[in-house]
N, C-alpha and C positions, 0 to 999 in steps of 0.2 A: 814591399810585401814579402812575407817569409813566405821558400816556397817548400815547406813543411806540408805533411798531408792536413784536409780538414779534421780528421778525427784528433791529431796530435795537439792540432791550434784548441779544439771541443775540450780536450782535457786540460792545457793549460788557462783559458774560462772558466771551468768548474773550480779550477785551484784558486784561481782569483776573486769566483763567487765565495770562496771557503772563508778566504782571507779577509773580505768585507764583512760577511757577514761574525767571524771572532773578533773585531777589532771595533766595528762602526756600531753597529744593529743592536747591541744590546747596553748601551752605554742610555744614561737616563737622560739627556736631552731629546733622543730619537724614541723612548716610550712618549715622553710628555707629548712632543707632536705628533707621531706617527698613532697613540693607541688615545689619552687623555684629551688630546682637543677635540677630534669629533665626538666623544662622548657627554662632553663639557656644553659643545652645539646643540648635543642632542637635548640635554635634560633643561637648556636656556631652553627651548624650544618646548620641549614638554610641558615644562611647566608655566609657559608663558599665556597657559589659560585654552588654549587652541582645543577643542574637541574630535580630535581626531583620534581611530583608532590604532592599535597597535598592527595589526596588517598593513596599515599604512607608515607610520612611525619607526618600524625595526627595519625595514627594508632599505629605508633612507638611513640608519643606522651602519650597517650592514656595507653598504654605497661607500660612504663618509670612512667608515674604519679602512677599507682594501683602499680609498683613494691619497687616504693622510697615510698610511702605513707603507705602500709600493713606492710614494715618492717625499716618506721622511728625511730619508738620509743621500739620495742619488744623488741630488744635484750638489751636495759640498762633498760629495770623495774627492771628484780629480782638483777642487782648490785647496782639501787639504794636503793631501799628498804631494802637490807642486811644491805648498809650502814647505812641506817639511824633505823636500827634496827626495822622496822616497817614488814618485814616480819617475823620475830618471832612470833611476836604478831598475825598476819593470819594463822600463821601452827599452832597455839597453838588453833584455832576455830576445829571446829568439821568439815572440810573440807577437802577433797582430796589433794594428790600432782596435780592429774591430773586433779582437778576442778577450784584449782589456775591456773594453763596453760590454761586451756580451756581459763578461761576468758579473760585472754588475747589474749588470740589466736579473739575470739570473738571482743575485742577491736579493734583490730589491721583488722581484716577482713570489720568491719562494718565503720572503719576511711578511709580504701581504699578504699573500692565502693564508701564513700561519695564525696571524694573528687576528683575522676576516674568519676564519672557519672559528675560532673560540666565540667572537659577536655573535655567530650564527647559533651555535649550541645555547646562547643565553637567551634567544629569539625562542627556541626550544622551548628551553626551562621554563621559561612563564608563560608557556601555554599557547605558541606557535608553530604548528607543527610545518615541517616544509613539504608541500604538493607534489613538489617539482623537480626531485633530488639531481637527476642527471641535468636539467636545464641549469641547476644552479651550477656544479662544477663545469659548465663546460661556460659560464656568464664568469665564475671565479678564474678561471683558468686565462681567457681573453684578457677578463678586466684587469687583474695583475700585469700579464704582459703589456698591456695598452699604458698603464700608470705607471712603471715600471720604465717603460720608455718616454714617455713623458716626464720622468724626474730628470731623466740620464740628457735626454735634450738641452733640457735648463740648464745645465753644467758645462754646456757648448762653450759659452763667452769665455776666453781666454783669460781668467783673473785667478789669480791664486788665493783670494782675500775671502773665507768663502763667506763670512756675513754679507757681501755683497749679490752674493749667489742666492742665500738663502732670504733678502729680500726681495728681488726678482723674485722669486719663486712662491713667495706668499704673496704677492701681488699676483700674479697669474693663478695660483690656485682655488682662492677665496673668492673670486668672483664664478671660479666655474662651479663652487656648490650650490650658488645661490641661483644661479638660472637654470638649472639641472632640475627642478622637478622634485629634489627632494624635501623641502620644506612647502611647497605649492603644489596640489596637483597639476598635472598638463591641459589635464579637463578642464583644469579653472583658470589656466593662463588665457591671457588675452593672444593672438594670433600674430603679434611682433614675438609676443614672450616664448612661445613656443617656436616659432622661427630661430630665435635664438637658441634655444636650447639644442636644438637640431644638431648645430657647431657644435656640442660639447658630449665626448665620449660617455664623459659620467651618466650622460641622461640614459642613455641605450641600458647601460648598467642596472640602473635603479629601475628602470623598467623591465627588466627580465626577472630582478628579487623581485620586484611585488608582485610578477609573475607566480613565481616560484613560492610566495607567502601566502600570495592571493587567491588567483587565479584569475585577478585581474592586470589589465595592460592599456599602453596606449598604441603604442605602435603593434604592429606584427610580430611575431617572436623570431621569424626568419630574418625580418631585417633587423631586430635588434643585436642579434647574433652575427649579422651580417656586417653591418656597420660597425660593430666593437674589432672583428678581424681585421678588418682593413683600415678602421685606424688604428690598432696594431702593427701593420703591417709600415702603413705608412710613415710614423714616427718614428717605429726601428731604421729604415730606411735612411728616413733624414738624419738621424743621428749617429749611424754610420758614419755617413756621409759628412757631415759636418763637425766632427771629433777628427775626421782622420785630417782634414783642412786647420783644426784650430789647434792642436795636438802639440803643434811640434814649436808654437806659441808658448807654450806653457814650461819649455823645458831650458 
């Protein structure tokens, strides 16, 4: 552990967020996943005859963009960098395990909102006004961090290969859209289905947009607000935790 102040390790984090985001985040593999496949979901889904309305539709939009965008590119940084040998050379700085995460973690939070708030303005544009302005940035602000952590988690396994990463990671993602409530409502889930949903971050999410589109919900808005921080909290934790343990695997 570097025994540098917190503030010193905070700034070299944001350098590291700097660094991700000029080199990973705007390269066109990370738009196709992170901004075109939920989009891609969306209009299969739209146009798959379903009469549902657009209150209901943009909000699972909205979901889907901050959940594919926070964790497009997290889980293959530390495989790519091992490979290319370029994280050696940043653990050999006077920096944290846990200030390398951060910043990514950071990267990947600040790439979601950006590109989640543009969805949100196109919810606008064709005639959805938002109710619920402060509920949404403070359901945006969670749910980046939450996804965010959640990409950077998947990146745990010691592999430098990162295709291996990034199947793992489509394997755990694609299933938690489909039990999330955004293509079903909750209403009309059967009571295993909703049980399940429960497990998945996303669901709290998409229920506070169609909150915030709606003015309709399924849970509470305290606890959806509730349960987004703390699996926030929790994730970050673990991935801490278990970067600083795989870490030194990789080098």
């Amino acid at each position: 552990m570097n025994p540098e102040s917190l503030p010193a390790q905070l700034r070299r984090a944001w350098a590291v967020a700097k660094k991700d985001i000029r080199i990973y985040y705007l390269k066109g593999p990370v738009l196709i996943f992170g901004v075109f496949m939920p989009v891609f979901l969306f209009l299969a889904f739209y146009m798959g005859g379903r009469d549902l309305p657009l209150s209901f539709l943009i909000p699972g939009l909205v979901g889907m963009t901050l959940f594919f965008s926070a964790t497009a590119v997290s889980p293959a940084i530390f495989p790519w960098e091992g490979s290319a040998k370029t994280l050696e050379r940043l653990a050999s700085c006077p920096i944290t395990i846990e200030a390398i995460v951060f910043g990514d973690m950071i990267a990947s939070t600040l790439f979601g909102i950006g590109i989640t708030v543009i969805t949100v303005l196109i919810g606008v544009g064709v005639g959805l006004p938002v109710l619920h302005m402060e509920i949404l940035f403070v359901a945006l602000f969670f749910g980046a961090c939450c996804f965010s952590a959640i990409g950077t988690l998947l990146a745990v396994p010691p592999t430098n290969i990162p295709s291996s990463i990034m199947m793992l990671s489509s394997l755990l993602k694609f299933p938690l859209v489909f039990i999330s409530g955004i293509f079903v409502p909750l209403a009309q889930m059967p009571s295993w289905g909703v049980s399940l949903a429960a497990f998945s971050p996303l669901t709290y999410f998409c229920d506070l947009a169609r909150y915030c589109f709606s003015g309709e919900h399924y849970f509470s808005i305290p606890v959806d607000i509730g349960l987004l921080a703390l699996f926030s909290v929790v994730f970050m934790i673990a991935t801490m935790f278990l970067h600083r343990r795989t870490m030194p695997r990789r080098l």
